[in-house]
MARBAMAR-543157 format. One record per residue: residue in three letters; x, y, z of N, C-alpha, C in turn. Coordinates in steps of 0.1 Angstrom, whole numbers, plus 5000, padded with zeros to 4 digits. Layout:
BEGIN
    aa   n.east   n.north   n.up   ca.east   ca.north   ca.up   c.east   c.north   c.up
   ALA        X         Y      Z         X          Y       Z        X         Y      Z
...
END
This chain:
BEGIN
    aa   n.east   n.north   n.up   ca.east   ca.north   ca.up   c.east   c.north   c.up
   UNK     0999      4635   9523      0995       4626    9512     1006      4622   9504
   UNK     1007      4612   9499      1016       4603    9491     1013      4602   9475
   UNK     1024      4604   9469      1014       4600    9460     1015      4581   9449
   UNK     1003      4583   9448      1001       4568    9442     1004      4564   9427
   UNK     1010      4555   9431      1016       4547    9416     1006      4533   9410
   UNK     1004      4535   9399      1001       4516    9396     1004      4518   9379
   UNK     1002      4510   9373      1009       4502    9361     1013      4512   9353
   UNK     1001      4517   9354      1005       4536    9341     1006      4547   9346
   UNK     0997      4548   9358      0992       4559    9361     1009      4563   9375
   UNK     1004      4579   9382      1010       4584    9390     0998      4594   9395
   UNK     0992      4593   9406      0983       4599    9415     0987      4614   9421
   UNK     0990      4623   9417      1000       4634    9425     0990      4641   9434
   UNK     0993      4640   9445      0985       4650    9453     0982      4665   9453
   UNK     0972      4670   9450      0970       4688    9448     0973      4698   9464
   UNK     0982      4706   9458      0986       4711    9470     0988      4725   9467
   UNK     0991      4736   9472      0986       4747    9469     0997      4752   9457
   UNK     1009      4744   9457      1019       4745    9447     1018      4742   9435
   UNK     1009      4732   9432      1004       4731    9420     0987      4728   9417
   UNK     0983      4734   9422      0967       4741    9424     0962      4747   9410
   UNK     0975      4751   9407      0973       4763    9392     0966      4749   9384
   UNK     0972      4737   9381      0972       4729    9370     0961      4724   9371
   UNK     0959      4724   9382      0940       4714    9387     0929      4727   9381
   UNK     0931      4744   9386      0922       4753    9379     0920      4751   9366
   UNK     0934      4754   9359      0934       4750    9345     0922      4745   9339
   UNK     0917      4725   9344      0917       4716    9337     0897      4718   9345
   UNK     0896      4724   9358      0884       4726    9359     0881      4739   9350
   UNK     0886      4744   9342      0878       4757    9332     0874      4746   9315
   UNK     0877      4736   9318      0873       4724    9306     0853      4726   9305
   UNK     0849      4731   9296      0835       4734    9297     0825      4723   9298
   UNK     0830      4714   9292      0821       4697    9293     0821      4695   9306
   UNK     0835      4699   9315      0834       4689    9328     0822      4693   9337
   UNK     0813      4702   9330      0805       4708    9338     0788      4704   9335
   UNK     0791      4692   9326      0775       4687    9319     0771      4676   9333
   UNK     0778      4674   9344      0771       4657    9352     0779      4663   9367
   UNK     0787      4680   9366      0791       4679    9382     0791      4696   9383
   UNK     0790      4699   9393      0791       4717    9400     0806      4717   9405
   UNK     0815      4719   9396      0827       4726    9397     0827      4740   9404
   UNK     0840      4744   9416      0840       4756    9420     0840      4763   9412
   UNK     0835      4776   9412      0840       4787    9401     0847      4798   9410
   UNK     0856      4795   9413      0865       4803    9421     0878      4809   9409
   UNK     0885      4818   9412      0897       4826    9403     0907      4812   9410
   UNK     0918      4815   9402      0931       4805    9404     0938      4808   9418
   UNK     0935      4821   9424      0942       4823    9436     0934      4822   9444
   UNK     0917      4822   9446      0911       4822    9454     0911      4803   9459
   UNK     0910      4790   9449      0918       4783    9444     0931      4776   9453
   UNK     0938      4781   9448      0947       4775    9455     0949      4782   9469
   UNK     0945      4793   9474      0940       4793    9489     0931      4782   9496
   UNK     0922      4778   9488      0914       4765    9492     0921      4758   9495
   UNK     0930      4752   9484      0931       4743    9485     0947      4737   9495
   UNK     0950      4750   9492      0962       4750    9508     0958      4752   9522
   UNK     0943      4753   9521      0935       4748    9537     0931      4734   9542
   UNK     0929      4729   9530      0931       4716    9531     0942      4707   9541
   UNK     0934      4696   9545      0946       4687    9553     0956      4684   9545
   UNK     0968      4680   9548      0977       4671    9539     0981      4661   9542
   UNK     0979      4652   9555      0982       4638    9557     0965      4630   9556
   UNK     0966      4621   9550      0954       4613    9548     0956      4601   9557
   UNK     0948      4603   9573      0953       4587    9579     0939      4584   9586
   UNK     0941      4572   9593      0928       4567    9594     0925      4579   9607
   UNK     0910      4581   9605      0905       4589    9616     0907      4606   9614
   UNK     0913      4608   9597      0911       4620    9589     0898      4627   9582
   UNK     0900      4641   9583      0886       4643    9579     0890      4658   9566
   UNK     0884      4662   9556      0884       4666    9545     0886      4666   9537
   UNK     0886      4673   9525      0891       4669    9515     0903      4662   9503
   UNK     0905      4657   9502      0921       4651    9492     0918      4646   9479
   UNK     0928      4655   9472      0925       4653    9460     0941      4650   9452
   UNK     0942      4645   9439      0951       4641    9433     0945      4642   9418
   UNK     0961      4648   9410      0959       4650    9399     0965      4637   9389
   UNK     0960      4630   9381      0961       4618    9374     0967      4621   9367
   UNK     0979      4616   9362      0993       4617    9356     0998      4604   9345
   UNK     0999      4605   9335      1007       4591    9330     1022      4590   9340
   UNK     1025      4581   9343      1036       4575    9347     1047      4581   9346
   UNK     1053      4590   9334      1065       4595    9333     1061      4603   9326
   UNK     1051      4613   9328      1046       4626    9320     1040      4640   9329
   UNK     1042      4652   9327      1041       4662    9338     1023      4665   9333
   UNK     1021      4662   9326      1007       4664    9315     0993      4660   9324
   UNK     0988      4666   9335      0975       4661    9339     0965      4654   9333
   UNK     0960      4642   9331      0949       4636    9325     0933      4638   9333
   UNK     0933      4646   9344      0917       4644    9349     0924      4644   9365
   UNK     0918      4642   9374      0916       4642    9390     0908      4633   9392
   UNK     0913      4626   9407      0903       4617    9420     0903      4624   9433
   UNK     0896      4623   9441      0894       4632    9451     0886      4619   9461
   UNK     0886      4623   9473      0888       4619    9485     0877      4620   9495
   UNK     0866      4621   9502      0859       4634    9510     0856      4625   9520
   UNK     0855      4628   9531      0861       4625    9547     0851      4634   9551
   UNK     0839      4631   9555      0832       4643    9562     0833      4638   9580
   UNK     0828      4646   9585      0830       4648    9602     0819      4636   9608
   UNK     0804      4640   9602      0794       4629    9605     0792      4615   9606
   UNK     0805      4613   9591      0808       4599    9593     0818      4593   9587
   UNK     0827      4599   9604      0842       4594    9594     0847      4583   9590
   UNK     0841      4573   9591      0844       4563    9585     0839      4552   9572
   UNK     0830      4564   9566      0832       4563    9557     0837      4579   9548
   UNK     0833      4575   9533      0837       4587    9523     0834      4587   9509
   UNK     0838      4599   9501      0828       4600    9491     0835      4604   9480
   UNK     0842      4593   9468      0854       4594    9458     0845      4606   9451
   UNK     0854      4612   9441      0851       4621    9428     0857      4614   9421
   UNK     0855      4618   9407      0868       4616    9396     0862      4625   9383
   UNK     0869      4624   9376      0868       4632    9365     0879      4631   9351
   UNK     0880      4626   9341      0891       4627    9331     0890      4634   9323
   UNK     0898      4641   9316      0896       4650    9306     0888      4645   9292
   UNK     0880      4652   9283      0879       4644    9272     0883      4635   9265
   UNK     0898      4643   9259      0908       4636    9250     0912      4624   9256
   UNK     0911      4625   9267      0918       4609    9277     0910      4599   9277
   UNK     0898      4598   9274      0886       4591    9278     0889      4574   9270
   UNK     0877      4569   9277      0877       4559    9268     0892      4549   9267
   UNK     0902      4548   9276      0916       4542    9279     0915      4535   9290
   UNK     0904      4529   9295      0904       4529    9311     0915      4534   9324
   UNK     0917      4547   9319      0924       4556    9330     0917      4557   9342
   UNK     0904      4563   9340      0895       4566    9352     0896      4554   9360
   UNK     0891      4545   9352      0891       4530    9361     0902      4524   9368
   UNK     0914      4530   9362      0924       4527    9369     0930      4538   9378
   UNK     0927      4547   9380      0929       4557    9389     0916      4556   9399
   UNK     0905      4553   9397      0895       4548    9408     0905      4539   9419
   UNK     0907      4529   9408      0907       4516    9419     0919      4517   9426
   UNK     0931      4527   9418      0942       4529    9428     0936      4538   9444
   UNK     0924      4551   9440      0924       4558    9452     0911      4549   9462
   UNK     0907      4539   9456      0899       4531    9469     0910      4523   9474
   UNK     0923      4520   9471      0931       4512    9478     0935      4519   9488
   UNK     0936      4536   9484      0941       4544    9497     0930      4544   9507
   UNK     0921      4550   9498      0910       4548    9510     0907      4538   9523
   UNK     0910      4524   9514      0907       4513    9524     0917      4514   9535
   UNK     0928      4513   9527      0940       4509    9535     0950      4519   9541
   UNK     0951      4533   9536      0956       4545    9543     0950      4550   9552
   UNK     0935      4551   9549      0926       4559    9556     0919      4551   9563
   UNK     0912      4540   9560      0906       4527    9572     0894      4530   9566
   UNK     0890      4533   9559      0874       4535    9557     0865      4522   9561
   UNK     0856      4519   9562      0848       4513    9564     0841      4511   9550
   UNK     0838      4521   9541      0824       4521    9530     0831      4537   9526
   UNK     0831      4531   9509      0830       4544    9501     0818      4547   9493
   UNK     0811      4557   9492      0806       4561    9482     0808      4573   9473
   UNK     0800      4568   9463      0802       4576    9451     0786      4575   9446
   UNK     0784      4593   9441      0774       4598    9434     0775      4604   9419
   UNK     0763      4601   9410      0766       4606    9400     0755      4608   9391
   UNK     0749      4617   9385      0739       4620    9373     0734      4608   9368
   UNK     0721      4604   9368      0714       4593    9357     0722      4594   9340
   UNK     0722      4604   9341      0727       4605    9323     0740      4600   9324
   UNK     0750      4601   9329      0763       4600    9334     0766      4585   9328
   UNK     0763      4578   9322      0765       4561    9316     0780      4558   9316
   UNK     0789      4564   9314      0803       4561    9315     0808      4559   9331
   UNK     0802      4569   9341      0805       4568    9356     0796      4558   9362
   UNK     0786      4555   9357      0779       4540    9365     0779      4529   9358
   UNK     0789      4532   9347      0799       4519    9341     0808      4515   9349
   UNK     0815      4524   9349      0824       4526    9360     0827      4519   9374
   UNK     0816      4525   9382      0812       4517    9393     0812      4509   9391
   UNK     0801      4500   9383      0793       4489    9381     0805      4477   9382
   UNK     0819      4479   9371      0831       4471    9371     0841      4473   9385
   UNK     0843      4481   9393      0849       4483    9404     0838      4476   9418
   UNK     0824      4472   9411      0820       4461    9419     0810      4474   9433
   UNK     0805      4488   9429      0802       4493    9435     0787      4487   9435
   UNK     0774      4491   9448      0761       4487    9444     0753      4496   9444
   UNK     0741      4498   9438      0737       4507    9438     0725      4511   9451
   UNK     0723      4524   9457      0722       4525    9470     0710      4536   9471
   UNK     0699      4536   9461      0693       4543    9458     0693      4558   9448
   UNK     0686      4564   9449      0684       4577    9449     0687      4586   9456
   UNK     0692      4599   9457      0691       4615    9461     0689      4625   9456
   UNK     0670      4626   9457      0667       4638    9449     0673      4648   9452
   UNK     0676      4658   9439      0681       4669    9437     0692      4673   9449
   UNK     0703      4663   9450      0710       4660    9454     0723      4667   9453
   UNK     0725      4671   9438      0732       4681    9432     0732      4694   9426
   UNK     0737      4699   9421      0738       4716    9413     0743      4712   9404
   UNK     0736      4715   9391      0745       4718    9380     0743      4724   9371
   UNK     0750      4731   9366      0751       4745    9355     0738      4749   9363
   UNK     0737      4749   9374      0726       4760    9384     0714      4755   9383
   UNK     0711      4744   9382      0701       4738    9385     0700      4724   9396
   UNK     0689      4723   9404      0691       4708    9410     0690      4698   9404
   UNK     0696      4686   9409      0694       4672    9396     0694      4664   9406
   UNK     0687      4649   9407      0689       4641    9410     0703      4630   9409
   UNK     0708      4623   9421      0720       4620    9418     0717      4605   9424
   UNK     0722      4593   9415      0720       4581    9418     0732      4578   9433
   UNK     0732      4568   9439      0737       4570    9450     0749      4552   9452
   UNK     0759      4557   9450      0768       4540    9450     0777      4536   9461
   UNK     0774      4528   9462      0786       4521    9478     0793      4507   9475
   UNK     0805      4514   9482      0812       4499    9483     0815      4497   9498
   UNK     0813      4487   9500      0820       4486    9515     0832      4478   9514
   UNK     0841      4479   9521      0858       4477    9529     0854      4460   9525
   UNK     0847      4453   9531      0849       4433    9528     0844      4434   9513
   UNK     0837      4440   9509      0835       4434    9495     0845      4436   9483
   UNK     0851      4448   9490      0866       4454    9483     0880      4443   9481
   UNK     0881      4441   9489      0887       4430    9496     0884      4417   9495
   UNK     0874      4408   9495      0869       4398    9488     0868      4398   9472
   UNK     0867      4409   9468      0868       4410    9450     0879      4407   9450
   UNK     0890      4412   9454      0902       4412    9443     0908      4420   9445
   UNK     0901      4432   9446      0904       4442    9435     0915      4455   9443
   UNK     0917      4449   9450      0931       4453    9458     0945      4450   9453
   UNK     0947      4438   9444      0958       4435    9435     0959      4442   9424
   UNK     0967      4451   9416      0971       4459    9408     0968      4446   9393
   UNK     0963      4453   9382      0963       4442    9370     0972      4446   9361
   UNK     0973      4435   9353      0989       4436    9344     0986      4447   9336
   UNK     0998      4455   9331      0995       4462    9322     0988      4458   9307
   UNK     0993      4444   9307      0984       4441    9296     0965      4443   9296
   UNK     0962      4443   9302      0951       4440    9307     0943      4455   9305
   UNK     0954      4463   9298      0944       4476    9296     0944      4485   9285
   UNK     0932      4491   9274      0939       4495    9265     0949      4503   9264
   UNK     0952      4502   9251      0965       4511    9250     0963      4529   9250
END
């Protein structure tokens, strides 16, 4: 995996070397009100996550993940993630996540739209989707401006804090990605500060 650059951001790929910094930022107790974070120790962790593939190309299959970075700072802001299942490789299923303090900067949105560029165009995908909690109003904002549609329902679809929840269900497909736009990087002006 490579990692991805655009106006602010730097995409760094998680790798079992720096695994520790991704644990860290999943023991954040909020990030756990709209997703079912591993609860694994930091070395059980970064064993995972050094099972993981590490080239992302078309016709790849599991997980990839990257930790969201300002541009010239070692300081993790949140993660995007990648998921490649076997049944249907051609498509796949983003994550993301920002930390609190980061919020509300459109980071997320710009680290989204950098890892559907890989997606499309590293990996070949055909259709990404993305799931997320009804309550969740900031991630199907989200979507909604990255031009995702909405693709129904999946009851109890998820775990969270140990219960089932229902998870709204979003797709984009590869032409409509591509006919947006939204494959051209936008000025840095163009975002808040």
């Amino acid at each position: 995996m490579r990692v991805i650059r655009t106006v602010r951001l730097r995409l760094v790929p998680v790798s079992s070397e720096n695994a520790g910094q991704l644990w860290e930022m999943l023991q954040q107790p909020d990030l756990r009100a709209y997703q079912d974070l591993p609860n694994l120790g930091r070395n059980a962790f970064a064993e995972l996550v050094g099972s993981r593939p590490r080239q992302l190309v078309p016709g790849g299959m599991g997980r990839f993940e990257w930790m969201v970075k300002r541009a010239r700072s070692r300081d993790a802001l949140g993660w995007v993630s990648l998921r490649i299942a076997d049944r249907e490789a051609n498509a796949g299923e983003i994550g993301y996540s920002i930390l609190r303090e980061h919020r509300g900067r459109g980071i997320a949105t710009e680290a989204v739209r950098a890892l559907l560029g890989e997606a499309f165009e590293a990996a070949g995908l055909a259709c990404v989707q993305a799931f997320c909690v009804p309550d969740n109003l900031a991630s199907r904002r989200l979507l909604e401006r990255l031009n995702f549609r909405s693709d129904g329902v999946l009851p109890h679809g998820a775990t969270v804090s140990g219960r089932p929840v229902n998870v709204l269900i979003h797709r984009l497909e590869r032409s409509s990605w591509v006919q947006s736009g939204k494959t051209m990087e936008m000025p840095a002006s163009a975002y808040p500060a």
